[in-house]
C-alpha positions as CSV (number, residue, x, y, z in Angstrom):
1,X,-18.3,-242.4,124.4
2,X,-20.5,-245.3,125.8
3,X,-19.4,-248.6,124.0
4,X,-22.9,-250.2,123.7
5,X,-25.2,-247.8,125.8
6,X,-28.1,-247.7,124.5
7,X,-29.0,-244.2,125.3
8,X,-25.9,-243.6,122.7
9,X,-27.7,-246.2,120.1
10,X,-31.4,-244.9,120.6
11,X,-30.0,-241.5,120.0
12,X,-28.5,-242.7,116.3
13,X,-31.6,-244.7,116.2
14,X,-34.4,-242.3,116.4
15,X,-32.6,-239.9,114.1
16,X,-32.7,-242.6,111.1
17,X,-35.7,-242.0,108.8
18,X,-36.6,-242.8,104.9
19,X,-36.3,-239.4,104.1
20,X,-31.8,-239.8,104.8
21,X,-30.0,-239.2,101.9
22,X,-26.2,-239.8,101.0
23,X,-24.5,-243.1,99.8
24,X,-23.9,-244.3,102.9
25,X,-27.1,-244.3,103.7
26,X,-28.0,-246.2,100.7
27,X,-25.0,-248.6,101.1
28,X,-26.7,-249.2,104.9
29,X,-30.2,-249.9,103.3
30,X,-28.6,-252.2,100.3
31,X,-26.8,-254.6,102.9
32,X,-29.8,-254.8,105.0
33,X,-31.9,-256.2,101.7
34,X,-29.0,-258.5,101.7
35,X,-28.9,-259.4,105.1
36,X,-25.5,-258.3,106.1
37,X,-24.1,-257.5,108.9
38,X,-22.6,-253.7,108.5
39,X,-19.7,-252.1,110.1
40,X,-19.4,-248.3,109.7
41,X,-16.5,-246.5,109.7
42,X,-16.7,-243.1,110.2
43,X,-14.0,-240.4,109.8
44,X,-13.4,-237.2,107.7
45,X,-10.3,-235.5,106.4
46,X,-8.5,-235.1,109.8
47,X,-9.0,-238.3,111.0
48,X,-6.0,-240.5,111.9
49,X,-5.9,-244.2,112.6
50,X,-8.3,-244.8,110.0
51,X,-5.9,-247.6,108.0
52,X,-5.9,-249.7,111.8
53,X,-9.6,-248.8,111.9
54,X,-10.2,-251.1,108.7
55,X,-7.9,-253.6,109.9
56,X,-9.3,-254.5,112.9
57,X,-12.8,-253.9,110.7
58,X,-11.6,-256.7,108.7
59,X,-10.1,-258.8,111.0
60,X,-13.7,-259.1,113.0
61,X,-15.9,-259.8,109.4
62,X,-13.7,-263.0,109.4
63,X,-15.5,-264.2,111.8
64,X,-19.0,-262.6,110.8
65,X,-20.6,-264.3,108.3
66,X,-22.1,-261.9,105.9
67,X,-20.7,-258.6,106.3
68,X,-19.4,-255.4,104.6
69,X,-17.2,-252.9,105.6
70,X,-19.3,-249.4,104.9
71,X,-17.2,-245.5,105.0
72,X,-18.8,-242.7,106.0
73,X,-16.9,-239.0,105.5
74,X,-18.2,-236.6,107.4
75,X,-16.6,-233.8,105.8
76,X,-17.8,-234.8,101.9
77,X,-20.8,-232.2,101.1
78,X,-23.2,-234.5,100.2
79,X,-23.1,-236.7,103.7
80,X,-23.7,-233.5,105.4
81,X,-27.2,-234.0,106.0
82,X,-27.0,-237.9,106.4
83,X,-23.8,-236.5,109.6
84,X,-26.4,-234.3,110.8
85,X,-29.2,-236.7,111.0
86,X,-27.2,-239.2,113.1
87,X,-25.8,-236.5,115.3
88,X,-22.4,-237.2,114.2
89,X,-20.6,-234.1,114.0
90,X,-19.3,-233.8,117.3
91,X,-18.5,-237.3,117.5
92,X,-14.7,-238.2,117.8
93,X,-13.2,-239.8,114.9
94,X,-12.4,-242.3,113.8
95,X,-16.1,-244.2,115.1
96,X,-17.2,-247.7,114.3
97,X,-20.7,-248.4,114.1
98,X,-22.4,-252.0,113.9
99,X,-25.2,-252.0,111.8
100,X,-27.8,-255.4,112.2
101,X,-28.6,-257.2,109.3
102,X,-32.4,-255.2,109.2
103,X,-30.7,-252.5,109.0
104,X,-31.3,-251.2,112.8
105,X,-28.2,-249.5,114.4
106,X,-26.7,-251.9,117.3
107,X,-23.7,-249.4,118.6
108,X,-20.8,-247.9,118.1
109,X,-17.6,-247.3,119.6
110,X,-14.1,-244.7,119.1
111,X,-11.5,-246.6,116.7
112,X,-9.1,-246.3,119.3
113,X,-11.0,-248.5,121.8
114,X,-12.1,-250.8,119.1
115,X,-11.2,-254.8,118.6
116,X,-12.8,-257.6,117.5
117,X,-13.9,-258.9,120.6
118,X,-15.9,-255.7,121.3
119,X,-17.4,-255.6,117.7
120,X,-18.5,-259.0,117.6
121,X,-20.1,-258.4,121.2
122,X,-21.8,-255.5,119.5
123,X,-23.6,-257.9,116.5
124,X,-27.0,-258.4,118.0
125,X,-29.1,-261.5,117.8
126,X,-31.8,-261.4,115.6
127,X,-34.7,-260.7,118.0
128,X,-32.3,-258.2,119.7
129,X,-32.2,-256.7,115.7
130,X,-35.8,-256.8,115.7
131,X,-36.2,-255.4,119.0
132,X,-34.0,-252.8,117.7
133,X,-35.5,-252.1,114.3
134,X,-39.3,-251.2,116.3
135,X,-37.2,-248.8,118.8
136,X,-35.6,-247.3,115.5
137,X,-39.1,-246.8,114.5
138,X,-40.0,-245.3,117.9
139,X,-42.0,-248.1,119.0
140,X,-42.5,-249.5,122.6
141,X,-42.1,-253.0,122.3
142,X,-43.4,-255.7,124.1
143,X,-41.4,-259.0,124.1
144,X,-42.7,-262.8,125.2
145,X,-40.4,-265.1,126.4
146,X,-41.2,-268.6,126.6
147,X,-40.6,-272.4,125.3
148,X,-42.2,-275.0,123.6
149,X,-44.8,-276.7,125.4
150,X,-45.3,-273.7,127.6
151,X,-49.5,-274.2,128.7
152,X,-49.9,-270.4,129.6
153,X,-48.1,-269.4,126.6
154,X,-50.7,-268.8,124.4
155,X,-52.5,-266.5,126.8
156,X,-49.0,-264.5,127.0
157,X,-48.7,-263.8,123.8
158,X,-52.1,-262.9,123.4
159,X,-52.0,-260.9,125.9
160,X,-49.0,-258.8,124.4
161,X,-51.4,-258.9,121.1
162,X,-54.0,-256.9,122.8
163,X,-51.8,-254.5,124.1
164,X,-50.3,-253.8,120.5
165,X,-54.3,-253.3,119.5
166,X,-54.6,-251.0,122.5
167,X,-52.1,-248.8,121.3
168,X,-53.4,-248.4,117.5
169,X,-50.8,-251.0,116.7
170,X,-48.2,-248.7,117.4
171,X,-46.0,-250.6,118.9
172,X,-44.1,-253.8,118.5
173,X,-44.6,-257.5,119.4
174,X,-40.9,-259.7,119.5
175,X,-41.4,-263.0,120.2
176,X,-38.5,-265.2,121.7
177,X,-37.5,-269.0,122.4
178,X,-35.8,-269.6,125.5
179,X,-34.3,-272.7,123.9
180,X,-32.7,-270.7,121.0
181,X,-28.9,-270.6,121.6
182,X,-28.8,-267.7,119.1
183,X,-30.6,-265.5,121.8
184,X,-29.2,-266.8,125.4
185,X,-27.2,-263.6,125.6
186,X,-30.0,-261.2,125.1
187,X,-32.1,-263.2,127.6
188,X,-29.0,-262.8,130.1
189,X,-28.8,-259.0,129.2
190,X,-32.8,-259.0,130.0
191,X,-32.3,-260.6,133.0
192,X,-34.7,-263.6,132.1
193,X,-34.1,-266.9,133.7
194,X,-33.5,-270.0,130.3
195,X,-34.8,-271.8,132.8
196,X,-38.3,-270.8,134.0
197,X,-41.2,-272.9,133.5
198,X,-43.4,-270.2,133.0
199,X,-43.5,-267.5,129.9
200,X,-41.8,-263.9,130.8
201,X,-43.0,-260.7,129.4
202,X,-41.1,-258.2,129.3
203,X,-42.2,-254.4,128.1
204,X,-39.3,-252.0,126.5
205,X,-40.9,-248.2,126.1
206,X,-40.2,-246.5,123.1
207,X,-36.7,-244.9,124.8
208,X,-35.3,-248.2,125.3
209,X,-35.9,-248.7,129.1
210,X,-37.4,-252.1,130.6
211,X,-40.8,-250.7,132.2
212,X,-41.8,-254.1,132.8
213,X,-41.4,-257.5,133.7
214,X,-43.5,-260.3,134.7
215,X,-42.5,-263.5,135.3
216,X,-46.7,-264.6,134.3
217,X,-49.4,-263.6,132.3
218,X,-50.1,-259.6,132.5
219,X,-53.4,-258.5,132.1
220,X,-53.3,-256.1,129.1
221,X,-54.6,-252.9,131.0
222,X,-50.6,-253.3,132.9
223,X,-49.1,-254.1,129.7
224,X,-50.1,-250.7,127.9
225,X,-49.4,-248.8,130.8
226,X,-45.9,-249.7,131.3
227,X,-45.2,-249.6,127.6
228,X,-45.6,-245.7,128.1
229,X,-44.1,-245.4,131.4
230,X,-40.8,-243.2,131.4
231,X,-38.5,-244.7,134.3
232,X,-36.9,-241.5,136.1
233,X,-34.5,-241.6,139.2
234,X,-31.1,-243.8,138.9
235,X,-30.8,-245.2,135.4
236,X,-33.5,-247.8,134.2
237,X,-32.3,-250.9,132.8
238,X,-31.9,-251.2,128.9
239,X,-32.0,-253.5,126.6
240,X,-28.7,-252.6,125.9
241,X,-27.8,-254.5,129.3
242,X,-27.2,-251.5,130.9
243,X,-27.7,-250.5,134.8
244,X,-30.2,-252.9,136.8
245,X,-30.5,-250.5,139.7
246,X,-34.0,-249.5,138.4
247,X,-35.1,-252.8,136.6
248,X,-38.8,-252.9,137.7
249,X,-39.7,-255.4,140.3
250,X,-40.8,-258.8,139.1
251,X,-44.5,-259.5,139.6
């Protein structure tokens, strides 16, 4: 079991739909509304090590602000179908999953591997949530980086705003500050420099893998293309952090 991979996320992600039933489910939706921060615990009948599960649960929501502890039994009849959608059955128990405060799924990890450490590293950011929540959705997503006072800003993002309109609006726009402290370790994970003077665009495809990234503005033509490019070979980069072997080359 991959710890934060995200092809282990997008795979829980692009299962999720309105149409999941089961408490849990509901439980997932109602902390969202409220903004919270959700930690899953998984297990069913046979599970053991559930009790040190919750503790360490509990022991990281100390030091989230906002957050519930949420059960999910895979063996109860009616989560059956709510198990089946996230792929779950096979999974070893007990599982934690980390649930952002939109809702989106951020990872998961066994029990047995589980601390606080790892769970808070888990909790995404909120444009990381956001950025999330559209691959959730099955949305490529197109993200512009940049900080106040940026002159070629504007164009950027307008840039990323045509694309979107290229693509029947059917994909995302996430817009980040380079100066917001609550996002300097997503920017590390996507490899953009706090410092630049210029905006960065980046272009996430709808399975989670960086198909682009440009260090100026893109014309919009590149921008849609990329956002439904499939990286192949080694493994792309994520924006899960993952492998920078394939990142794309900077232009």
């Amino acid at each position: 079991m991959i710890r934060r991979g995200l092809g282990f996320v997008l795979l829980m992600l692009c299962t999720l739909g309105p149409n999941a039933s089961a408490s849990t489910q509901r439980d997932v939706e109602s902390a969202a509304k409220q903004q919270k921060i959700a930690f899953i615990l998984v297990h069913d009948q046979s599970a053991t090590g559930v009790d040190q599960a919750r503790d360490v649960i509990r022991q990281t929501m100390k030091q989230v602000s906002k957050s519930v502890l949420l059960e999910l039994d895979r063996s109860a009849p009616p989560n059956a179908e709510y198990v089946a959608k996230l792929r779950l059955a096979g999974a070893p128990v007990p599982l934690i999953l980390v649930a952002a405060r939109n809702g989106a799924l951020a990872g998961g990890v066994p029990a047995a591997q589980a601390t606080p450490a790892i769970l808070l590293g888990m909790v995404p950011s909120p444009k990381k949530a956001e950025v999330l929540q559209a691959l959730q959705s099955g949305k490529p997503v197109f993200i512009a980086v940049s900080r106040k006072g940026m002159t070629s800003e504007p164009k950027a993002v307008a840039a990323c705003m045509s694309a979107c309109s290229k693509m029947g609006d059917k994909s995302a726009l996430v817009r980040i500050d380079m100066a917001d402290p609550q996002e300097a370790t997503f920017l590390s994970q996507l490899k953009v420099n706090s410092a630049a003077t210029e905006p960065v665009t980046l272009v996430v495809n709808a399975q989670g893998q960086v198909t682009g990234s440009y260090a100026q503005v893109q014309d919009v033509a590149s921008l849609v293309q990329a956002a439904t490019r499939v990286a192949g070979g080694c493994c792309p980069s994520t924006v899960q952090g993952g492998s920078k072997a394939c990142a794309p080359t900077k232009k």
